[in-house]
N, C-alpha and C positions, 0 to 999 in steps of 0.2 A: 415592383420591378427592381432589377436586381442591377443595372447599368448604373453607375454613377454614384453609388454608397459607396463608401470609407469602411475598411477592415482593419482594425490595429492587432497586429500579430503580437501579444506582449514579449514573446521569446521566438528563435530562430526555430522552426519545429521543419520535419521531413518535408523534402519540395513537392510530393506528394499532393500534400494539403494548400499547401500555396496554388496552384498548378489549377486545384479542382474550383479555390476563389474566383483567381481571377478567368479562368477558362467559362468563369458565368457571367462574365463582365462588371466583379467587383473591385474597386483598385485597394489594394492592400498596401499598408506601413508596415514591415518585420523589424522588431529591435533586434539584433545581432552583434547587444556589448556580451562580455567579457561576466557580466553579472547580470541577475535579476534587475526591470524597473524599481526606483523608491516607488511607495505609493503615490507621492506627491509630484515623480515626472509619469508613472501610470495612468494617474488621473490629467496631470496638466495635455499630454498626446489623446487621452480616450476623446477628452472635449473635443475635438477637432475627430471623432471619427463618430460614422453611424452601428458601428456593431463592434464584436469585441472576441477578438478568440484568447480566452488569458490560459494562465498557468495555476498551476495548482500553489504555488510561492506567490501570487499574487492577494494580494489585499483585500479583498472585497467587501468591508463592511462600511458599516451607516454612514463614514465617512465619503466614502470610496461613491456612494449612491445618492447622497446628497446632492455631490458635485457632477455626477454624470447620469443623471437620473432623464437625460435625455434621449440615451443609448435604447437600442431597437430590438436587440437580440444580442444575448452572450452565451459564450461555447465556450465548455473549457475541455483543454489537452489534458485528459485524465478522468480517471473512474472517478476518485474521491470527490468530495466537494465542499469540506468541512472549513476550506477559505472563504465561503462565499454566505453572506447574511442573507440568507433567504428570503427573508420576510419583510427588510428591504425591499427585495429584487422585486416580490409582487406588490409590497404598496408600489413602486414604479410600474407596474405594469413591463415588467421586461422579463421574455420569454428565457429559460435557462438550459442548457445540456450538456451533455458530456457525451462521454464514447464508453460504455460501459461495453465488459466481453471482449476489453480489444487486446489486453494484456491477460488475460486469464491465464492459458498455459505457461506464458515467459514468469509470471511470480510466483506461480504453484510451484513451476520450477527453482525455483529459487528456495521457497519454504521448504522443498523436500530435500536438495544439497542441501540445505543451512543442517538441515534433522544428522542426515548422514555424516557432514563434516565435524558435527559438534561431538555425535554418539561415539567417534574413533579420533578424536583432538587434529583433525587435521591443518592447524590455523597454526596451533601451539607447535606441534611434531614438526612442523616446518619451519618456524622460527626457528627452532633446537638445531636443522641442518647450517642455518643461514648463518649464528652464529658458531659455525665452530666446533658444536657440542655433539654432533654423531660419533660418538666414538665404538660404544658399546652397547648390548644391546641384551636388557637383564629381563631376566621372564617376567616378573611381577611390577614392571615398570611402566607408567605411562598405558594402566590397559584402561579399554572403552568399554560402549554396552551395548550391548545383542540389543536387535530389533524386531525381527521377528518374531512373529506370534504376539510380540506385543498391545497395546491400547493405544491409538491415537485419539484426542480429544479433539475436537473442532469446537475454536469459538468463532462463530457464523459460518456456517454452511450452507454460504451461495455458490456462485461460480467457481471462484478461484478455489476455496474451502472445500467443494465437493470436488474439484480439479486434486487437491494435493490428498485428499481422502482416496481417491482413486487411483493414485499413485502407491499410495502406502498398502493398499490393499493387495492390489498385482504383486506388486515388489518383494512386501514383506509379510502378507496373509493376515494384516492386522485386524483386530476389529476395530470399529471407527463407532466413537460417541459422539456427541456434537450438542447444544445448545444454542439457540437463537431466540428473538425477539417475536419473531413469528413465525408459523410454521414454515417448513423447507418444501421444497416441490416434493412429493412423492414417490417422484422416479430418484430421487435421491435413497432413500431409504430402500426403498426395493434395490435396486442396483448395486446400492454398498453394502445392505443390509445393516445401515446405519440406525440408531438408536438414541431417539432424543432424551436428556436428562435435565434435570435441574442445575444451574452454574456449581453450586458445589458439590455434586453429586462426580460432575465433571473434573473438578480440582483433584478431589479425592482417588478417583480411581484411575485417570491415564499416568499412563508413562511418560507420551509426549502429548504436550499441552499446543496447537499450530493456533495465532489468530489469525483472522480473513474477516472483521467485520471493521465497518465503518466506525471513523471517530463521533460522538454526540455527547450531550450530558451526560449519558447512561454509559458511554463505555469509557469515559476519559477517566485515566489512571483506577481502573477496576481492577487490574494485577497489580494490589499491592501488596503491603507486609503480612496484613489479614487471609489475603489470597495465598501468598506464596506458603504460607504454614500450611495449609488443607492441604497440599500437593505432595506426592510422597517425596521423600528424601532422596530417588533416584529418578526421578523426573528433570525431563528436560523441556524449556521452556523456547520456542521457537514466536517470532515479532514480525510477520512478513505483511505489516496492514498500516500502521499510523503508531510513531512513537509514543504520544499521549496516549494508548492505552495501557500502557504499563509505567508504574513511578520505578524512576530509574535506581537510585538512589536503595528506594527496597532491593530490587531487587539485587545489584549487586551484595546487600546485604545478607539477603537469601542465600546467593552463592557462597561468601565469604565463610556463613554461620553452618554451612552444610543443611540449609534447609531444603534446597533442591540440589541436583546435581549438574545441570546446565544450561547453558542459555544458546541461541541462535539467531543474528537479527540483522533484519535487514533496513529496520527502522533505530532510530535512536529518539529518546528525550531528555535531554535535547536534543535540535538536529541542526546543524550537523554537528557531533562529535568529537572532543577535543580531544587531541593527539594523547596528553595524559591522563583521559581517561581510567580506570582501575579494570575492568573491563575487555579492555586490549591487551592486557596479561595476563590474565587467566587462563588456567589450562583447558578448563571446559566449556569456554567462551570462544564463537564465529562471529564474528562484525562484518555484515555489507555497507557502502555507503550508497543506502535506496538504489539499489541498480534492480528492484523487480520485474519493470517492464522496458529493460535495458536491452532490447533485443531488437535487430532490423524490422524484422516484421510487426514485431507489437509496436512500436511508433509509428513505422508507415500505418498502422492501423488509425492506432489515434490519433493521426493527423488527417487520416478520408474523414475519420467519423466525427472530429468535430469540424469540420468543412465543412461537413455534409447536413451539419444542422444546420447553420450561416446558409448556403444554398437554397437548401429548399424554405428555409423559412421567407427567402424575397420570393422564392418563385410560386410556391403555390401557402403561405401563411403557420407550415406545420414542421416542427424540428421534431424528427423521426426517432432521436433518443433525449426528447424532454424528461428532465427533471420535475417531477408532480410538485409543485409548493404545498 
């Protein structure tokens, strides 16, 4: 029964999802500072609630389950979930979800501007008006690079992945290569006439390089110095998934040495991003700060859908977008 549990809202999310809690007669705590909980007022609030809707800026390891290892159900506001100790979560026995599918389009979109804005310097050329400097306007100045026809690379080709692969396809008639961890649905390949390769098979040959796969051992900081040399020299490198999979450090390096030609990101590693970054002046460098599923509808989304695990998990024992431990 769902009457009379405690829901700790860790951050202020669309009223949407409040709305759908408590309209099941669950009472809800929203934190609504100015900043993410510390862990240690996370955990000191969770102990006083029976279920947990957190954030993806939340803490969730061995610490974090030790102490709240009494909690019933947790839901988190976001696809990712590389915050959360899994393995924990099921020695406790506490059921885990998220809201996968709720941002798809709003990041794809994002990854496809970042491709666009980086190919024609739009970040930099705009700087150039801001300060002053539009004066003249020389042919061989400040040019970008053709898209069309070109090779999009996809590292993981799920949702979002096959969302910006289908973008570049319409848009710009590209062919679309892709690698993953295990195979992709098959209407993906039929549909894009998408073509799985081996990771450096893919380094090697795209023009644009988009990630869309989750942070893990396997993918943390796998774009690095090693990586960015297989990649041609006029390649550009788009980050619209988890900072930690590309080392930051290289890769600015990469740009510096002309080892590739660009970058595009909506992620940073670190995150967030220090003002004097090297990075943010770059001519063929776009910096978002994570606004992929910065969108009305993609938050009202992931605000039903992790409700809607908390919900049904009192009423009938099953969260409809479980995380498999």
């Amino acid at each position: 029964m769902a009457v009379g549990k405690k829901v700790l809202v860790s951050w202020d999310i669309p009223q949407i999802g409040i709305d759908m809690l408590e309209g099941a007669g669950l009472s809800t705590t929203v934190w609504k500072g100015e900043q993410p909980l510390s862990q240690s007022e996370l955990i000191a609030m969770a102990q006083e609630h029976d279920a947990l809707l957190s954030q993806s800026t939340d803490k969730l390891d061995e610490a974090f389950f030790e102490a709240c290892g009494h909690l019933e159900v947790i839901s988190q506001f976001s696809v990712g979930y590389d915050n959360i100790n899994l393995a924990k979560a099921k020695a406790c026995s506490i059921p885990f979800g998220n809201a996968p599918g709720a941002m798809t389009e709003a990041t794809a979109d994002i990854a496809f501007g970042l491709m666009i804005a980086t190919s024609r310097k739009f970040f930099y050329m705009h700087k150039k008006i801001v300060a002053g400097e539009w004066k003249i306007q020389k042919p061989q100045a400040h040019l970008g690079l053709d898209l069309r026809g070109k090779t999009l690379g996809i590292f993981g080709l799920g949702k979002i992945g096959s969302e910006m692969a289908r973008l570049c396809k319409v848009a710009y008639g590209m062919e679309i290569l892709y690698t993953n961890r295990s195979e992709a649905p098959s209407i993906y390949e039929k549909d894009l006439q998408a073509h799985k390769v081996s990771f450096e098979t893919l380094l090697e040959q795209s023009d644009v390089i988009s990630v869309h796969a989750g942070l893990n051992a396997e993918t943390r900081g796998i774009f690095d110095a090693k990586a960015f040399a297989q990649m041609k020299s006029t390649a550009i490198f788009i980050n619209a998934a988890r900072g930690g999979i590309h080392n930051e450090i290289d890769l600015i390096q990469a740009l510096e040495s002309g080892v590739i030609w660009g970058s595009g990101l909506d992620v940073t590693n670190p995150e967030p991003m220090q003002a004097e970054n090297k990075l943010l002046s770059m001519e063929t460098v776009c910096v978002l700060p994570h606004i992929g599923s910065a969108t009305i509808g993609a938050r009202n989304n992931m605000a039903r859908m992790s409700a809607e695990n908390i919900v049904s998990f009192y009423e009938n024992g099953v969260l409809p977008y479980l995380v498999e431990y």
